[in-house]
Backbone atoms as SQL, in Angstrom:
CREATE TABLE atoms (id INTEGER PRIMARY KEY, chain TEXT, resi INTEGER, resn TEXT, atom TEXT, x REAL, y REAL, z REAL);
INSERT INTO atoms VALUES
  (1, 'A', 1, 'UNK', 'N', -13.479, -151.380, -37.768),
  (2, 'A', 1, 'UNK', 'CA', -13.273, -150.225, -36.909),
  (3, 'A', 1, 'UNK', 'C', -13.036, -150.726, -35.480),
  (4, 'A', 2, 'UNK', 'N', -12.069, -150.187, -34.966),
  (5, 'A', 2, 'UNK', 'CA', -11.838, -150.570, -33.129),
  (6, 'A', 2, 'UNK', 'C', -12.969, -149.878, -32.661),
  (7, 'A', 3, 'UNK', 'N', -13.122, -151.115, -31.714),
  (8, 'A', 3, 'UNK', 'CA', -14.326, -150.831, -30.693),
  (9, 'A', 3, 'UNK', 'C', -14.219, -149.537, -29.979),
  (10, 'A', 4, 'UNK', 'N', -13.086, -148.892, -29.700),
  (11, 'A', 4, 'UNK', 'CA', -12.892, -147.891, -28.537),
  (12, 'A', 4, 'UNK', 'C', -12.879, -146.453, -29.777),
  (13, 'A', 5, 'UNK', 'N', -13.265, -146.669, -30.812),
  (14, 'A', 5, 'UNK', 'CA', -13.475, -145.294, -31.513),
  (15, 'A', 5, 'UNK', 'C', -14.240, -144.803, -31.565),
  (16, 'A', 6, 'UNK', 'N', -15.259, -145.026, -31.125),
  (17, 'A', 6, 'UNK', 'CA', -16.776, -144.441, -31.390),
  (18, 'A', 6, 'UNK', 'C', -16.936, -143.842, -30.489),
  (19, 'A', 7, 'UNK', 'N', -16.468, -144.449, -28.860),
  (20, 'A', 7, 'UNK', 'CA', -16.623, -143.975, -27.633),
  (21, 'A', 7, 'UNK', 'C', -15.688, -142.839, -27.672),
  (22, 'A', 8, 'UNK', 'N', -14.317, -143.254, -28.264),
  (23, 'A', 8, 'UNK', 'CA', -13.086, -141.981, -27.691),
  (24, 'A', 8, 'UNK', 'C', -13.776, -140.965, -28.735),
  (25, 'A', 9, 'UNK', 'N', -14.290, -140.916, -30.042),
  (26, 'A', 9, 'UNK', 'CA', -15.068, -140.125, -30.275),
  (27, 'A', 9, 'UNK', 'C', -15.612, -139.186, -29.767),
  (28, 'A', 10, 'UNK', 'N', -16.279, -139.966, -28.740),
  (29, 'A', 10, 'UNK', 'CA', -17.850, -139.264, -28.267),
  (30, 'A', 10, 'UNK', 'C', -17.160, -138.379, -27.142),
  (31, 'A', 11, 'UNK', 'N', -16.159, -138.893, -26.553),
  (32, 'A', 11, 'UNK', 'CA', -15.486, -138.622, -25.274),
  (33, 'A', 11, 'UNK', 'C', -14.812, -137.011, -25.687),
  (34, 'A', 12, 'UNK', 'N', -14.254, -136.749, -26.940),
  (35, 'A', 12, 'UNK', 'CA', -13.503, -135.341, -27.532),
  (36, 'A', 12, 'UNK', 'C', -14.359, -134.664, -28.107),
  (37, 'A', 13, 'UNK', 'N', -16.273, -134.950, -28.681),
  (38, 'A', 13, 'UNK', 'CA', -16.893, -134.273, -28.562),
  (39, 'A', 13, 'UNK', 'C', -17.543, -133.677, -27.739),
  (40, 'A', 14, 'UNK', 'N', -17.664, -134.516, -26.215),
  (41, 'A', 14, 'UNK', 'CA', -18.133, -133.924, -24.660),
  (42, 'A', 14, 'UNK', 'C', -17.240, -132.843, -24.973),
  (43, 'A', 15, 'UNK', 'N', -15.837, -133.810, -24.794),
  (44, 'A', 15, 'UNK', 'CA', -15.049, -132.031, -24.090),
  (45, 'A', 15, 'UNK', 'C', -14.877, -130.708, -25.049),
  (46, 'A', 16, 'UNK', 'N', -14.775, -131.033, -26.042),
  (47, 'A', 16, 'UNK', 'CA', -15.010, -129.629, -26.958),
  (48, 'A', 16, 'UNK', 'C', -16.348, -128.954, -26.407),
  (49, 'A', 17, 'UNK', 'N', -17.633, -129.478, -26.114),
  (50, 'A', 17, 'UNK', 'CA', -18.737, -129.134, -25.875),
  (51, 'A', 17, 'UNK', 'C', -18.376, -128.422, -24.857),
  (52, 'A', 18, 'UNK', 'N', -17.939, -129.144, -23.689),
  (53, 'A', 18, 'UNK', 'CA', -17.715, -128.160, -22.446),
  (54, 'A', 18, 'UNK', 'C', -16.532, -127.024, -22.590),
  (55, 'A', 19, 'UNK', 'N', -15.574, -126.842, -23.272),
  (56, 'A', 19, 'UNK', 'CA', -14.838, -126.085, -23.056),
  (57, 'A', 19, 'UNK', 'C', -15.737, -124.753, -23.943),
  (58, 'A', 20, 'UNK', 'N', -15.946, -125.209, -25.103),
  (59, 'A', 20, 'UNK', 'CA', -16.909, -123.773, -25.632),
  (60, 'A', 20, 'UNK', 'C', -18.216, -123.369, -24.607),
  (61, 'A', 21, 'UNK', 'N', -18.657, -124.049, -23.686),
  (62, 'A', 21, 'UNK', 'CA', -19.116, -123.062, -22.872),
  (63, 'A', 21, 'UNK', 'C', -18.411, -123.075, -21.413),
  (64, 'A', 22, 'UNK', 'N', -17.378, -122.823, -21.518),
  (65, 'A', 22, 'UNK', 'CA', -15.961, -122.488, -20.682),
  (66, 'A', 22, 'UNK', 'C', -16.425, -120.782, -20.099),
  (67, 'A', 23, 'UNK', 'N', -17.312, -120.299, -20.767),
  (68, 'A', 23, 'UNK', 'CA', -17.232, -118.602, -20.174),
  (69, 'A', 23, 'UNK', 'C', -17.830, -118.637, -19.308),
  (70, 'A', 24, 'UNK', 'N', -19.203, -120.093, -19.280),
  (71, 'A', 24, 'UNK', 'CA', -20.519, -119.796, -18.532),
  (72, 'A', 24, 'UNK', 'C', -19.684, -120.883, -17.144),
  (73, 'A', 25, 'UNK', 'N', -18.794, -121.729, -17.358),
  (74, 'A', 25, 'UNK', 'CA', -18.562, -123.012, -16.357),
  (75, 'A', 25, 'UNK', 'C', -17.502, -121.800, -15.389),
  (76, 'A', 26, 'UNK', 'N', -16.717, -121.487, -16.244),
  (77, 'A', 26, 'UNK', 'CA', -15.347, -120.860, -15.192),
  (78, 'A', 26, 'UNK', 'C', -15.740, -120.281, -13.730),
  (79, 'A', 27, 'UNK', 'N', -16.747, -118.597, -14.189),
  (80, 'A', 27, 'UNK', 'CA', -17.127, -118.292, -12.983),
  (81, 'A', 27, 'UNK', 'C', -17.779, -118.841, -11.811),
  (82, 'A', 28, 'UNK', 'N', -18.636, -119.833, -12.160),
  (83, 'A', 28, 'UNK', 'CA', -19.407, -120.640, -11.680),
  (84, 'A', 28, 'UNK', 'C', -18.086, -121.326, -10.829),
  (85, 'A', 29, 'UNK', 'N', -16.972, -121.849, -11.577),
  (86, 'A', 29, 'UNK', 'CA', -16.448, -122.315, -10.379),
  (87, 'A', 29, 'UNK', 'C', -15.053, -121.872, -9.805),
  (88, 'A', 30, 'UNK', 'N', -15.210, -120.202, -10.187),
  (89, 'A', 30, 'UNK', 'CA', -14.015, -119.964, -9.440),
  (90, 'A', 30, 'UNK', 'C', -12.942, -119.917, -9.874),
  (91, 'A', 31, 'UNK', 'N', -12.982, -119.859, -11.240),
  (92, 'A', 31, 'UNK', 'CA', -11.331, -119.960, -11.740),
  (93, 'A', 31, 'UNK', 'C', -11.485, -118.613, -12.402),
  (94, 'A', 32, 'UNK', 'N', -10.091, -118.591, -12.710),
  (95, 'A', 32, 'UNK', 'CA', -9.624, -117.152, -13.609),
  (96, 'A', 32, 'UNK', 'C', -9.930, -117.165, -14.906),
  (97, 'A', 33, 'UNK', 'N', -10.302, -115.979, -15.175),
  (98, 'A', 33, 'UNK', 'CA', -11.048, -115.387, -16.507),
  (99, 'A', 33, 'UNK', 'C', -9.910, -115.910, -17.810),
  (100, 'A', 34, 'UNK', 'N', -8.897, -116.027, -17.520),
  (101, 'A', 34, 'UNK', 'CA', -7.795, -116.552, -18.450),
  (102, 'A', 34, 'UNK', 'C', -8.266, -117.988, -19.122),
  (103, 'A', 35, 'UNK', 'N', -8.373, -118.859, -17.712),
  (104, 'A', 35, 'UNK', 'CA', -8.809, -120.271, -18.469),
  (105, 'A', 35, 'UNK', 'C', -9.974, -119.814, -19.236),
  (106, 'A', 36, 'UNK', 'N', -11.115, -118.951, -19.009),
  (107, 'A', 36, 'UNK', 'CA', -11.981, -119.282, -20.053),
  (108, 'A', 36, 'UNK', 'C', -11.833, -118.730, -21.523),
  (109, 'A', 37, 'UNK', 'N', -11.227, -117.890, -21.645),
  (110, 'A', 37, 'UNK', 'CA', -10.341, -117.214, -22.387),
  (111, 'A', 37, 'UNK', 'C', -9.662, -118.343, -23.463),
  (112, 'A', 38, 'UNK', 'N', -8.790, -118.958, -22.615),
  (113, 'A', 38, 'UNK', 'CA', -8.181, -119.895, -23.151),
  (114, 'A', 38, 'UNK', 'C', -8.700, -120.973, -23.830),
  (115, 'A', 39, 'UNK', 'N', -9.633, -122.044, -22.592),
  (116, 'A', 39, 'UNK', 'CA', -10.346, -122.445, -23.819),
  (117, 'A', 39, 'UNK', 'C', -11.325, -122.320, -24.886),
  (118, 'A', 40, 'UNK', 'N', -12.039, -120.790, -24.674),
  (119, 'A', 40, 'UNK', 'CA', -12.562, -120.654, -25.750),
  (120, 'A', 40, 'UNK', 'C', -11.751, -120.831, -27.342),
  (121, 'A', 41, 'UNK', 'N', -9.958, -120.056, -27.155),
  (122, 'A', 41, 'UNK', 'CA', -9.435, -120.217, -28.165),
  (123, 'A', 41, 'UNK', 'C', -9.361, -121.618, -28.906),
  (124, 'A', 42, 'UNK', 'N', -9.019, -122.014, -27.417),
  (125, 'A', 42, 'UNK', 'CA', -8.830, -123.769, -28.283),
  (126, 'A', 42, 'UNK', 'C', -10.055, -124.675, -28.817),
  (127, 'A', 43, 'UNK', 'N', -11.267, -124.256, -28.175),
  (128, 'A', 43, 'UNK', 'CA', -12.467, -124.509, -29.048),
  (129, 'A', 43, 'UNK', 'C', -12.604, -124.036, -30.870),
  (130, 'A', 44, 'UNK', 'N', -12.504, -122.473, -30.550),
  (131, 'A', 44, 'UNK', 'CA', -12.294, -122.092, -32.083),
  (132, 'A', 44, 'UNK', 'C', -11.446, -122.455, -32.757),
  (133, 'A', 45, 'UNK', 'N', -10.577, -122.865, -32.563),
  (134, 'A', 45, 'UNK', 'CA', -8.986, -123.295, -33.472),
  (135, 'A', 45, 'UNK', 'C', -9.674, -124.458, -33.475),
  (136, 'A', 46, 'UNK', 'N', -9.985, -125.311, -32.457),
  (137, 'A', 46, 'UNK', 'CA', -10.599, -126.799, -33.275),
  (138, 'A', 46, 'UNK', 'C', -11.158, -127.133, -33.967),
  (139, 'A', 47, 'UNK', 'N', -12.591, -126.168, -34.090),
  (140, 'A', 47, 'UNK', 'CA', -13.794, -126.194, -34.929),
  (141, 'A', 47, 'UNK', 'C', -13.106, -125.572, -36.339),
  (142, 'A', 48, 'UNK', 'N', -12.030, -124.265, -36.309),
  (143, 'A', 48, 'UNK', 'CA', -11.691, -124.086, -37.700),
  (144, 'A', 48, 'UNK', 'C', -10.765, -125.694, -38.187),
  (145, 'A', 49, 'UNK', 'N', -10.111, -126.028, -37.531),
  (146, 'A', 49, 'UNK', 'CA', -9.238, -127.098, -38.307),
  (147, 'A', 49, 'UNK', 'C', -9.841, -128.043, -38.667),
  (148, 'A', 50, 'UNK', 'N', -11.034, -128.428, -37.985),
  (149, 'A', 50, 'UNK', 'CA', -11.592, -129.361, -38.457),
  (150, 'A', 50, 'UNK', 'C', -12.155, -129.013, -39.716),
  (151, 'A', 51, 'UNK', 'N', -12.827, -127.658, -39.838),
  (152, 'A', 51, 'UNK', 'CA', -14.058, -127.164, -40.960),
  (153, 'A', 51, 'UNK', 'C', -12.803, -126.890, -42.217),
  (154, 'A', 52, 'UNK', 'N', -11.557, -127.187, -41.942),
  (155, 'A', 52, 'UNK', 'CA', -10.885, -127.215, -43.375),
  (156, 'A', 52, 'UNK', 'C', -10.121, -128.507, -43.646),
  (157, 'A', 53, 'UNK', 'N', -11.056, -129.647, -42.734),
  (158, 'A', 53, 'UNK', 'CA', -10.605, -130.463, -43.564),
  (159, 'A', 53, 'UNK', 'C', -11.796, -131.470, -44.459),
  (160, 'A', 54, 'UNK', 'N', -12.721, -130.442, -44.616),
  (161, 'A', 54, 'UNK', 'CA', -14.142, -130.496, -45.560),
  (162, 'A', 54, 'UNK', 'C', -13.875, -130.535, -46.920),
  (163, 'A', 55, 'UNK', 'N', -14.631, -131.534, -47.641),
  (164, 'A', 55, 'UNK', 'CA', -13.711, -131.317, -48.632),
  (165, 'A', 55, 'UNK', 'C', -14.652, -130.319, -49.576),
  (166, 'A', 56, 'UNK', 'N', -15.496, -129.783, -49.325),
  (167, 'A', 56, 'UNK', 'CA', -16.132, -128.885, -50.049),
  (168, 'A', 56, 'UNK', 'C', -15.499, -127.288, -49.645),
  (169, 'A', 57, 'UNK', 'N', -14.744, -127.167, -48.357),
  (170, 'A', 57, 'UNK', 'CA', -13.920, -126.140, -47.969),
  (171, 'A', 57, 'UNK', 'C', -12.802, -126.129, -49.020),
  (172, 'A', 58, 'UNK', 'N', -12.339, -127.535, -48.924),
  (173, 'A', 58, 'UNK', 'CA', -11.139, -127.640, -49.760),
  (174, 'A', 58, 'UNK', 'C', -11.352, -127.223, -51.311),
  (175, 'A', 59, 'UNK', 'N', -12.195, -127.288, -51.793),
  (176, 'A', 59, 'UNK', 'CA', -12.351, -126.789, -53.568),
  (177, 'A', 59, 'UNK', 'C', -13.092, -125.380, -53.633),
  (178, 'A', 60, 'UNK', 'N', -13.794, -124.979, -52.098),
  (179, 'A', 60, 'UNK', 'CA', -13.810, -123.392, -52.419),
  (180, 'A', 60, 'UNK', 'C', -12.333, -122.789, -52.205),
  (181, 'A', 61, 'UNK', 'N', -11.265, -123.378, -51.428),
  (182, 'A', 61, 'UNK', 'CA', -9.892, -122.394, -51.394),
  (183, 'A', 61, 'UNK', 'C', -9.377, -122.957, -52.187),
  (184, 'A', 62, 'UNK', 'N', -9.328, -124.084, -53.552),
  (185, 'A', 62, 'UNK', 'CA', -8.948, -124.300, -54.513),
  (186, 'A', 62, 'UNK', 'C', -9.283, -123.210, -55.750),
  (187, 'A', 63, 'UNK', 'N', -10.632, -123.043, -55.928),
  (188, 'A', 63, 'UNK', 'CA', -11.175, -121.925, -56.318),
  (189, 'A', 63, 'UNK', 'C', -10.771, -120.387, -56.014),
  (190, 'A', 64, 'UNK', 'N', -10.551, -119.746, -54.940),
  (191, 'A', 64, 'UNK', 'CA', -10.021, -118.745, -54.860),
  (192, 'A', 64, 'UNK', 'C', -8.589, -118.790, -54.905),
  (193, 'A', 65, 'UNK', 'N', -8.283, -119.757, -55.626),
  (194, 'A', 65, 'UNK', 'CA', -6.499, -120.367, -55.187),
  (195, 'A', 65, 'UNK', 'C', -5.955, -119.666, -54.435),
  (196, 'A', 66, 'UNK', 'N', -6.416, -120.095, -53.185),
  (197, 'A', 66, 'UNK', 'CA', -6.359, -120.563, -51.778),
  (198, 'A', 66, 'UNK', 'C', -5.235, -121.629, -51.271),
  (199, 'A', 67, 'UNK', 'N', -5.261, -122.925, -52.030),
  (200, 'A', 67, 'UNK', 'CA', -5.320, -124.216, -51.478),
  (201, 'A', 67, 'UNK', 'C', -3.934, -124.514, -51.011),
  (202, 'A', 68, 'UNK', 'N', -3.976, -125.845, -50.231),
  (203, 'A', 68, 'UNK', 'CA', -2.679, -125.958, -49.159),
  (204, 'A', 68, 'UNK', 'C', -1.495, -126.640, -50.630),
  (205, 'A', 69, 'UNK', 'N', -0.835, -126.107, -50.120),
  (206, 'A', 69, 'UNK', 'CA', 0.428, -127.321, -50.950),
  (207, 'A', 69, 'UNK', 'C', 0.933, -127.953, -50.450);
């Protein structure tokens, strides 16, 4: 494994962390209700894409034949 994966890892779980609490940071500093808006979306879209690439996600939408082709 490269040395710099564990860290760049850790580095895209900070920022997911901070952008999902994007509602509580924004006002605090002044920005528009849009950015938090915004990244809340891109928090949720991350956390779903990731949670389907589970592979126990993957054989419940195999099961409801669901699954990707």
């Amino acid at each position: 494994m490269d040395k710099w994966t564990k860290p760049l890892r850790t580095v895209i779980q900070v920022l997911i962390a901070l952008t999902s609490a994007a509602p509580i940071l924004v006002p605090a500093l002044g920005l528009s209700a849009t950015v938090g808006a915004g990244a809340v979306v891109l928090t949720v879209s991350a956390a779903a894409s990731r949670l389907m690439q589970v592979p126990a996600v993957e054989e419940l939408l195999q099961k409801l034949n669901l699954q990707s082709r």
